[in-house]
NULOVEX-591134 format. One record per atom (N, C-alpha, C, CB): x, y, z; atom name; residue number from 1; residue in three letters. Coordinates in pm, 1 decimal, m for minus. Atoms other than C-alpha are relative to their C-alpha. Glycine has a CB too. Layout:
REM NULOVEX-591134
x,y,z,site,pos,code
X,Y,Z,CA,NUM,ALA $
...
REM end
This chain:
REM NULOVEX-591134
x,y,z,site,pos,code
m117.3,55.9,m65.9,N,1,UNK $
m22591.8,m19705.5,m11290.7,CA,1,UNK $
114.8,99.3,m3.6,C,1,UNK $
41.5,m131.9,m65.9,CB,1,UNK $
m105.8,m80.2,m43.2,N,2,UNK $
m22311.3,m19502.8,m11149.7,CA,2,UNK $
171.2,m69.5,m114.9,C,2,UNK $
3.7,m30.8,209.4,CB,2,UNK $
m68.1,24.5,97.5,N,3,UNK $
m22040.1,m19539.9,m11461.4,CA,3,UNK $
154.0,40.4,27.9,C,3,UNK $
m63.6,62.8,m108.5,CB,3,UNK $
m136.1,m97.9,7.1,N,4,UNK $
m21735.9,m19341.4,m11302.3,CA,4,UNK $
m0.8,90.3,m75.8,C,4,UNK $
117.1,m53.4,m35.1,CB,4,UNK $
m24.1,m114.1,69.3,N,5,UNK $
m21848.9,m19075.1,m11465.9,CA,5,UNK $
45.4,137.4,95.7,C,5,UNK $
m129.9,22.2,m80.2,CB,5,UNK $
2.9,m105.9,m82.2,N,6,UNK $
m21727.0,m18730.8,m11329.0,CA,6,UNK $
m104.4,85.3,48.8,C,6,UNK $
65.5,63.3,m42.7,CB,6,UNK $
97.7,m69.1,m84.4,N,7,UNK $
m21931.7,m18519.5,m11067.9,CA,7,UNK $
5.6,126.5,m74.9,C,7,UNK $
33.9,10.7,162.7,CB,7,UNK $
m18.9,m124.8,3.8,N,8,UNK $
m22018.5,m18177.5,m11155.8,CA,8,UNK $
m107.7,57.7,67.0,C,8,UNK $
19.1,44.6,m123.0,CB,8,UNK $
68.9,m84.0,m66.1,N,9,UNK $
m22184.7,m17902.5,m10962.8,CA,9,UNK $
m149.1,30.6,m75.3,C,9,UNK $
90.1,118.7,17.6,CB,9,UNK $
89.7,m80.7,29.7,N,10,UNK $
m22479.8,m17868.5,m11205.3,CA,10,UNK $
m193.1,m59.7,83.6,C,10,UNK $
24.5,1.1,m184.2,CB,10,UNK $
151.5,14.8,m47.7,N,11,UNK $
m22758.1,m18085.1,m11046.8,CA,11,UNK $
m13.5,51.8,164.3,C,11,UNK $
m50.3,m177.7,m14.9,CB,11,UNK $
5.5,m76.0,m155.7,N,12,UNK $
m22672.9,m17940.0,m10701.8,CA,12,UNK $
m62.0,136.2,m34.1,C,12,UNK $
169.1,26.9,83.9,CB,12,UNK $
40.9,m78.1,74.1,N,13,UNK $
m22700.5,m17637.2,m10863.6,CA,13,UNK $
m153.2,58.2,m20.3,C,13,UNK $
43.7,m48.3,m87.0,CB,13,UNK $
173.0,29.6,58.9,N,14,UNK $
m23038.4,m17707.5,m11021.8,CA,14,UNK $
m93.9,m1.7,111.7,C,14,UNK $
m27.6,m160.7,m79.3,CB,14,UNK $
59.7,59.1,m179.8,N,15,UNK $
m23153.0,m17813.6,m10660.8,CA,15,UNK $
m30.5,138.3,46.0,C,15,UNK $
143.3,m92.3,136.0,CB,15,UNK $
m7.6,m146.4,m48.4,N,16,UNK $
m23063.0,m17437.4,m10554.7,CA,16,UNK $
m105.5,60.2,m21.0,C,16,UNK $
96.2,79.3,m53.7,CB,16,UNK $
99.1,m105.6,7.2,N,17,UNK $
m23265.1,m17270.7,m10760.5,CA,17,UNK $
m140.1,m50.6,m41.2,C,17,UNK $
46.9,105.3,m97.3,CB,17,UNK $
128.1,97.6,m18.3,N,18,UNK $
m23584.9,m17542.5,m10756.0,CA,18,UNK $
m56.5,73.9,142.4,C,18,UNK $
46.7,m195.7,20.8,CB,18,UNK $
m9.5,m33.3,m112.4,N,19,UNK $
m23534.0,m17456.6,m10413.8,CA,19,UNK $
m40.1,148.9,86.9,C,19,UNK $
107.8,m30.4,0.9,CB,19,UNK $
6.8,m161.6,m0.8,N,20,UNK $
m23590.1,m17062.7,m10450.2,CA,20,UNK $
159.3,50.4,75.9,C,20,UNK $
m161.2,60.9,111.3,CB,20,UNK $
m139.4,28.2,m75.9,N,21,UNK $
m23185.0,m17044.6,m10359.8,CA,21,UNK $
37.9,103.1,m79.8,C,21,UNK $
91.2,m153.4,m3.7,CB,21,UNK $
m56.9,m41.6,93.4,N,22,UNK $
m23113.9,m16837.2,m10692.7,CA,22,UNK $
42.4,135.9,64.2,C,22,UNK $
m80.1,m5.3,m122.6,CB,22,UNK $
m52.9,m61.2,m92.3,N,23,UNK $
m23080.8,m16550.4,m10421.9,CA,23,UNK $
m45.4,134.7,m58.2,C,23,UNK $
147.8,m31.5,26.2,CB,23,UNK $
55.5,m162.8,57.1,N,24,UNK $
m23065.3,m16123.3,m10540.3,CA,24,UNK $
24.8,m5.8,m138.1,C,24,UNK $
88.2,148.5,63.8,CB,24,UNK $
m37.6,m28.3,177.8,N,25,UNK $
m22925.0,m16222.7,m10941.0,CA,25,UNK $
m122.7,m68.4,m59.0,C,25,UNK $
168.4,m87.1,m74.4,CB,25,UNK $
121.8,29.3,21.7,N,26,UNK $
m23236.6,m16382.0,m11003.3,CA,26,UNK $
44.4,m92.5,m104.8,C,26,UNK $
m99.5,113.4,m28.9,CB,26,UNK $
16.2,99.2,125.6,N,27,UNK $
m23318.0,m16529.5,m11394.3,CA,27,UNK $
173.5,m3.4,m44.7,C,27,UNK $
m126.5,76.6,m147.9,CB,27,UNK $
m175.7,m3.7,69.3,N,28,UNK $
m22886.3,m16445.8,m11476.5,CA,28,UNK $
65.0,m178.5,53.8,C,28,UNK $
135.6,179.9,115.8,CB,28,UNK $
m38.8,122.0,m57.7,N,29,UNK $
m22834.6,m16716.3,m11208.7,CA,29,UNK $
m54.7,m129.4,m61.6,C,29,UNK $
m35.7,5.2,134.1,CB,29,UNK $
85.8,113.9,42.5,N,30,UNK $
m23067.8,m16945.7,m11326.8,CA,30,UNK $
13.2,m40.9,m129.5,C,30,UNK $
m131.8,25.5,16.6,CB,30,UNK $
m58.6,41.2,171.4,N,31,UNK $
m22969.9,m16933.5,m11709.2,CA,31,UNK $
129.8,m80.5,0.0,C,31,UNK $
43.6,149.8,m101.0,CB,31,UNK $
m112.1,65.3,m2.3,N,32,UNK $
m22644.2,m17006.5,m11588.0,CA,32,UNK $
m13.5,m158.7,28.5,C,32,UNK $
79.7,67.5,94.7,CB,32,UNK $
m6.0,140.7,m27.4,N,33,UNK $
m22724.0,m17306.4,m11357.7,CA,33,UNK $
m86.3,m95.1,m107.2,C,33,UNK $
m53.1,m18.4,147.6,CB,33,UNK $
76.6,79.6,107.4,N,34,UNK $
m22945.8,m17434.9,m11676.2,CA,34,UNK $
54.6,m78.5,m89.1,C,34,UNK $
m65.1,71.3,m73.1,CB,34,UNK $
m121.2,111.0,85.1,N,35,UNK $
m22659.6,m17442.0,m11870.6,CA,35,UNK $
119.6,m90.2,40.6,C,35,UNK $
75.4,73.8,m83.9,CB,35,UNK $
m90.1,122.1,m87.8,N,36,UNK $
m22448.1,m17608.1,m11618.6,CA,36,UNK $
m56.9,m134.0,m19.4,C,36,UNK $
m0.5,22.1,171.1,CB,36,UNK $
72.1,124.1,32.4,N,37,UNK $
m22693.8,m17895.5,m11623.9,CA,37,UNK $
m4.9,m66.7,m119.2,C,37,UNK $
m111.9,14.7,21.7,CB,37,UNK $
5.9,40.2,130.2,N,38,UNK $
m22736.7,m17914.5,m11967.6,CA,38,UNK $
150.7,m29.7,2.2,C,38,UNK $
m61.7,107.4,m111.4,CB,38,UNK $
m152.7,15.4,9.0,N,39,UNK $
m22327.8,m17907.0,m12014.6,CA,39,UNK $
42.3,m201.9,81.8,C,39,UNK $
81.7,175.6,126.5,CB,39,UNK $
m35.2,118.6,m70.9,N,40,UNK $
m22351.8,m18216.3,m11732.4,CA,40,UNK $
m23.3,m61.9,m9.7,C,40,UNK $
0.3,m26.2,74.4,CB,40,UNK $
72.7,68.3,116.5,N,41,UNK $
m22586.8,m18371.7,m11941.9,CA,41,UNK $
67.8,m70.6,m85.4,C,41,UNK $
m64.0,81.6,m76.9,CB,41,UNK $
m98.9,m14.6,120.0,N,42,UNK $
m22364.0,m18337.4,m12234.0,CA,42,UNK $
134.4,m93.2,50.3,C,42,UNK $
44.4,181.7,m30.1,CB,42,UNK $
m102.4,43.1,m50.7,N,43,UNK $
m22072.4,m18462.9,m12033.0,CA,43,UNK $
m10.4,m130.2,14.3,C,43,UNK $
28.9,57.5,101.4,CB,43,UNK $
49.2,109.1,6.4,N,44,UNK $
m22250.3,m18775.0,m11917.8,CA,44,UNK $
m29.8,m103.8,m123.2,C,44,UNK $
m86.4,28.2,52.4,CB,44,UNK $
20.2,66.2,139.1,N,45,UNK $
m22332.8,m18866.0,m12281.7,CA,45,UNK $
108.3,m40.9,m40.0,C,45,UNK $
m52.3,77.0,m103.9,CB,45,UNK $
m125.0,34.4,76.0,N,46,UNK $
m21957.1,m18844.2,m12398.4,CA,46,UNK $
1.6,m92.5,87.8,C,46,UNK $
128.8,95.2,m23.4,CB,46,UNK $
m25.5,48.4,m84.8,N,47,UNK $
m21856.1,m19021.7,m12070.6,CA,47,UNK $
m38.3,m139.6,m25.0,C,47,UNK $
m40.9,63.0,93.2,CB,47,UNK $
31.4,137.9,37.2,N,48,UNK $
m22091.6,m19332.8,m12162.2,CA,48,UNK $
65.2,m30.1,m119.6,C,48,UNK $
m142.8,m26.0,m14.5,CB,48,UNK $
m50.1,100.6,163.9,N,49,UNK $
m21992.9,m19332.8,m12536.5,CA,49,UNK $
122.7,m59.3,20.6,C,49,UNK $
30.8,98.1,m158.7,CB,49,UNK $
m169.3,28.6,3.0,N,50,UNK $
m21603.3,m19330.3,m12434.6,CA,50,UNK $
m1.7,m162.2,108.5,C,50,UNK $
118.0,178.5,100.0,CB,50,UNK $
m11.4,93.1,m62.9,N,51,UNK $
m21682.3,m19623.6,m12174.8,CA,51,UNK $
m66.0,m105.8,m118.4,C,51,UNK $
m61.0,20.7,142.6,CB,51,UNK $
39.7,125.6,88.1,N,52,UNK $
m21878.5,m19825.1,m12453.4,CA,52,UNK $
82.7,m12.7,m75.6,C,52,UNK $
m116.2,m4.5,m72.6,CB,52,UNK $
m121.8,m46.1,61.1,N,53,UNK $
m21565.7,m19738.4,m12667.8,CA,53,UNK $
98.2,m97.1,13.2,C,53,UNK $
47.1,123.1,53.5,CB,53,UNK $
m118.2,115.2,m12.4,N,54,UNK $
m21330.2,m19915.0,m12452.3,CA,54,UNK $
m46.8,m152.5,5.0,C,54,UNK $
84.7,23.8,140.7,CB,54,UNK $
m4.8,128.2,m9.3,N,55,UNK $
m21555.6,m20186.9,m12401.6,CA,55,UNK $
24.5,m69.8,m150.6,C,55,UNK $
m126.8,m40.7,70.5,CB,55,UNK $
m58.0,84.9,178.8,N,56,UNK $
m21576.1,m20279.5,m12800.6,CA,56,UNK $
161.0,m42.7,m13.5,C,56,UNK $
m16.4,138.0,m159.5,CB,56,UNK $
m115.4,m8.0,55.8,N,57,UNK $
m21223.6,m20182.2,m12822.4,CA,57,UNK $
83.9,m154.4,89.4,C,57,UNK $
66.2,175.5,27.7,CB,57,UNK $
m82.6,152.0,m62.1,N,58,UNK $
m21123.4,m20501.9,m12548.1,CA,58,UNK $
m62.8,m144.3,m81.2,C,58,UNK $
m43.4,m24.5,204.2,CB,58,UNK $
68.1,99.0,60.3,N,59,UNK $
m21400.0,m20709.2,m12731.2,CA,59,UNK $
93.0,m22.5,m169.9,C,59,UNK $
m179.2,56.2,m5.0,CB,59,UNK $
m61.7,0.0,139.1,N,60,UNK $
m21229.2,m20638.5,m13078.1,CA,60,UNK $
135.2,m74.6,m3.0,C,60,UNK $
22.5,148.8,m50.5,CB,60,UNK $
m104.8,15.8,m28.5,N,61,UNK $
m20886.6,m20702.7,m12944.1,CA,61,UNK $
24.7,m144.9,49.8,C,61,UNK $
26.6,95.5,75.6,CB,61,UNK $
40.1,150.7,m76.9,N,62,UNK $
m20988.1,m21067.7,m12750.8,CA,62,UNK $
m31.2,m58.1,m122.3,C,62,UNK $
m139.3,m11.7,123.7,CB,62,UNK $
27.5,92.3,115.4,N,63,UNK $
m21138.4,m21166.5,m13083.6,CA,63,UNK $
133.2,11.4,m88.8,C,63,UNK $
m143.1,45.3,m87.4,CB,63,UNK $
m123.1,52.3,130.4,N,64,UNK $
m20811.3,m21089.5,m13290.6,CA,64,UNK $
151.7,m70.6,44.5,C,64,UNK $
55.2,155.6,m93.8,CB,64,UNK $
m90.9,75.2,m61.0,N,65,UNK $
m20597.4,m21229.4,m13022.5,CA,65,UNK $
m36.2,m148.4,34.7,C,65,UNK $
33.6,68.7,110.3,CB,65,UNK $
77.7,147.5,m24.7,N,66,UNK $
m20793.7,m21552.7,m12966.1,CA,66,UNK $
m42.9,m83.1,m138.2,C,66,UNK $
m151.8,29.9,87.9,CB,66,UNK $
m12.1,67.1,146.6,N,67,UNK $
m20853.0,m21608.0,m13350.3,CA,67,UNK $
169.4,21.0,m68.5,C,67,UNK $
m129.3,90.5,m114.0,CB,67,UNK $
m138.6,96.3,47.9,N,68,UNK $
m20466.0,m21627.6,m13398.2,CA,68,UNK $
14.4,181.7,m81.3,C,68,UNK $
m25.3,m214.6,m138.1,CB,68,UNK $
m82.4,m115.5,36.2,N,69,UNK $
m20494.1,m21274.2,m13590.4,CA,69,UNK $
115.7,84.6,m76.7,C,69,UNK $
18.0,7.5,58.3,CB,69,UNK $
m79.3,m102.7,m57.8,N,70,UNK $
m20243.8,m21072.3,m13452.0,CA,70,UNK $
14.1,m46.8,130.7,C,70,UNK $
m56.6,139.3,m7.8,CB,70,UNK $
m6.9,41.5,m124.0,N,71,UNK $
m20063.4,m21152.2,m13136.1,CA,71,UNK $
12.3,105.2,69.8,C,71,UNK $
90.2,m86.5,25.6,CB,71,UNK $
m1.1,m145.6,m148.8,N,72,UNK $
m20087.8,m20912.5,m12809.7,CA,72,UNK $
154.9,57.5,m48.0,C,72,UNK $
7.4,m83.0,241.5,CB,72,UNK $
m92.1,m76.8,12.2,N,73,UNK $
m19701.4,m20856.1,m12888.3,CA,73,UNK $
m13.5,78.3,m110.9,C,73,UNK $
103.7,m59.1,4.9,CB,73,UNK $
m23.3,m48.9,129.0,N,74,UNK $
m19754.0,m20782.0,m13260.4,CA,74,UNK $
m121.6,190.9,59.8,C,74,UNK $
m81.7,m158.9,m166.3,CB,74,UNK $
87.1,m81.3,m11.7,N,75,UNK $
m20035.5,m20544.3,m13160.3,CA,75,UNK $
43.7,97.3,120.5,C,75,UNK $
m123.6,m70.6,11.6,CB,75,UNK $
m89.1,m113.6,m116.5,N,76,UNK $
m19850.3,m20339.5,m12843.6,CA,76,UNK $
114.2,89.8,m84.5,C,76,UNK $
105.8,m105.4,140.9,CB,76,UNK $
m147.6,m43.1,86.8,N,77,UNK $
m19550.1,m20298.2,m13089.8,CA,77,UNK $
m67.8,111.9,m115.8,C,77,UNK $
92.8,m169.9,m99.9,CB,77,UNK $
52.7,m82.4,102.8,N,78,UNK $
m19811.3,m20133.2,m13360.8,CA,78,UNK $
m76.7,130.4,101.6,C,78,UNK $
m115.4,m100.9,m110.2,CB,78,UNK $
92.0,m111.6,m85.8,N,79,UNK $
m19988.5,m19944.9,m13090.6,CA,79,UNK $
103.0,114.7,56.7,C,79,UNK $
m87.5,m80.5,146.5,CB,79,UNK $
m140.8,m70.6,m23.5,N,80,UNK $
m19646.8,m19798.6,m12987.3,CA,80,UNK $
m20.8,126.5,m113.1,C,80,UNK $
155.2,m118.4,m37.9,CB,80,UNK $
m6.8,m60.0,154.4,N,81,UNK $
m19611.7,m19698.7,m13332.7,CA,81,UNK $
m88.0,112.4,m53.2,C,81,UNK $
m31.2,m108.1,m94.2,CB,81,UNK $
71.0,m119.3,m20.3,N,82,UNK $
m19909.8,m19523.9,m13333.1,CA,82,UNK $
m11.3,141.0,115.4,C,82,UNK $
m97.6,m54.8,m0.3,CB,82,UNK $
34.3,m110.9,m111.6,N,83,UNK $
m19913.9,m19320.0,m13019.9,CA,83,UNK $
167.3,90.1,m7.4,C,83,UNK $
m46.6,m93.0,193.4,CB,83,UNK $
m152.6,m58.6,71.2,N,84,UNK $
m19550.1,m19214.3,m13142.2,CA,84,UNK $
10.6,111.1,m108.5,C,84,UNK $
71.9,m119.0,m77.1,CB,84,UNK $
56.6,m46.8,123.3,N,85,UNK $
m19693.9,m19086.6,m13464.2,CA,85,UNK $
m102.2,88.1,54.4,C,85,UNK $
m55.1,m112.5,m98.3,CB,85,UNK $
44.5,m112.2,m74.8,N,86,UNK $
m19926.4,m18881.5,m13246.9,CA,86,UNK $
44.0,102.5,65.1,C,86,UNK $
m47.2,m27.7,62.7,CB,86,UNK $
m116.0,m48.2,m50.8,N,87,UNK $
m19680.6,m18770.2,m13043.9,CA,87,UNK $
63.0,95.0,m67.5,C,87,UNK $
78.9,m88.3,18.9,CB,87,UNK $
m93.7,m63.1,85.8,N,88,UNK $
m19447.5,m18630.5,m13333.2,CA,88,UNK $
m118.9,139.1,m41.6,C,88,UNK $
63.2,m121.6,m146.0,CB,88,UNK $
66.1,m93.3,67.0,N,89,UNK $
m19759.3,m18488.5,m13492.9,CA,89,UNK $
m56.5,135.2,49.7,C,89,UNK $
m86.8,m61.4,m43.6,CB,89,UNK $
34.6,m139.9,m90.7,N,90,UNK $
m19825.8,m18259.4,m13199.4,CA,90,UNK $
143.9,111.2,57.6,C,90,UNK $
m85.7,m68.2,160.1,CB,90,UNK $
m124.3,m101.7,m39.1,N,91,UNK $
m19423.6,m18155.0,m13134.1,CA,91,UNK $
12.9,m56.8,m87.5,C,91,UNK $
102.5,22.1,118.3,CB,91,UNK $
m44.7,m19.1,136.9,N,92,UNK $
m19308.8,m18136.6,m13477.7,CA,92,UNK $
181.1,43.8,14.0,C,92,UNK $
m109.0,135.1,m76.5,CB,92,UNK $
m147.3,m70.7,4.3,N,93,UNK $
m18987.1,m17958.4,m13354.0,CA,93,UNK $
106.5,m110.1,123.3,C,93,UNK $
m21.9,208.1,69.3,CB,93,UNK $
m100.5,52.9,m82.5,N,94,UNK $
m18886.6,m18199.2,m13089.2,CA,94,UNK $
92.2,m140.3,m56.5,C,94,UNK $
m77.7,m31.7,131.1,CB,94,UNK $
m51.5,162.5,26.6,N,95,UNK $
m18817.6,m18558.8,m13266.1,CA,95,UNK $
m45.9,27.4,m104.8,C,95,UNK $
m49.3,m145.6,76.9,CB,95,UNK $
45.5,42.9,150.3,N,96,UNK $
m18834.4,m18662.0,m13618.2,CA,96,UNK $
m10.3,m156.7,9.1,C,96,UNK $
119.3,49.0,m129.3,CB,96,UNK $
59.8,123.0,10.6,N,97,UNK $
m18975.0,m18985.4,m13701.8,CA,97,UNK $
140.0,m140.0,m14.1,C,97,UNK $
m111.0,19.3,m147.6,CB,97,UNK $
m136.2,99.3,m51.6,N,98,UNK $
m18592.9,m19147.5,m13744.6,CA,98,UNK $
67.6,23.5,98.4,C,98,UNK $
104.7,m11.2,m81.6,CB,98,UNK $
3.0,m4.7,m188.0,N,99,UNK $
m18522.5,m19085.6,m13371.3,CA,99,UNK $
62.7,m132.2,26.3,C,99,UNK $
m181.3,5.0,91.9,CB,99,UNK $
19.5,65.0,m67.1,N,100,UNK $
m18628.1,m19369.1,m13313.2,CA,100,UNK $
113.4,m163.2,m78.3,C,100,UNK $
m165.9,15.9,18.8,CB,100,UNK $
m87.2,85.3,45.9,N,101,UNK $
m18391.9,m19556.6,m13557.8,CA,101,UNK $
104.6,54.5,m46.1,C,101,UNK $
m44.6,m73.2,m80.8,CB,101,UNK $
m173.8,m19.9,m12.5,N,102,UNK $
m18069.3,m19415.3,m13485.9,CA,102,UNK $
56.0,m55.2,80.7,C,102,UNK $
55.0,118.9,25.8,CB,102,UNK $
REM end
């Protein structure tokens, strides 16, 4: 099933030189488009895990909002909190963590 995962050039690719397409670079070409495939392979794998990812992550979130929990506000307000704390931790020089409570 077609997942929205991203396209990449490697099974076209692959097609090429199935095809006898690999042209005057011969086996160079063909190592390459091998590892293109493989790479698109690779890509496809993350691609599903990160979609099974979000699905848990709505399933997790429905059960702690529907068992009383944590409410959707309490949990936006902490999620803030976190992606803030990410934020800082990657510009260190732009904001300090009381910023946000001045």
């Amino acid at each position: 099933t077609d997942r929205g995962e991203p396209r990449l050039p490697g099974a076209a690719a692959a097609a090429a030189v199935a095809a006898g397409i690999a042209g005057p670079f011969g086996a160079g070409v063909e190592a390459i488009l091998e590892k293109m495939e493989s790479g698109a392979q690779e890509l496809k794998k993350l691609w599903n895990a990160l979609e099974d990812l979000r699905n848990e992550n709505i399933s997790l979130r429905r059960c702690l909002f529907n068992s009383g929990v944590v409410s959707a506000t309490d949990f936006d307000i902490e999620q803030h909190r976190v992606r803030f704390q990410w934020f800082l931790e990657r510009h260190p020089a732009g904001m300090t963590a009381n910023t946000a409570t001045t």
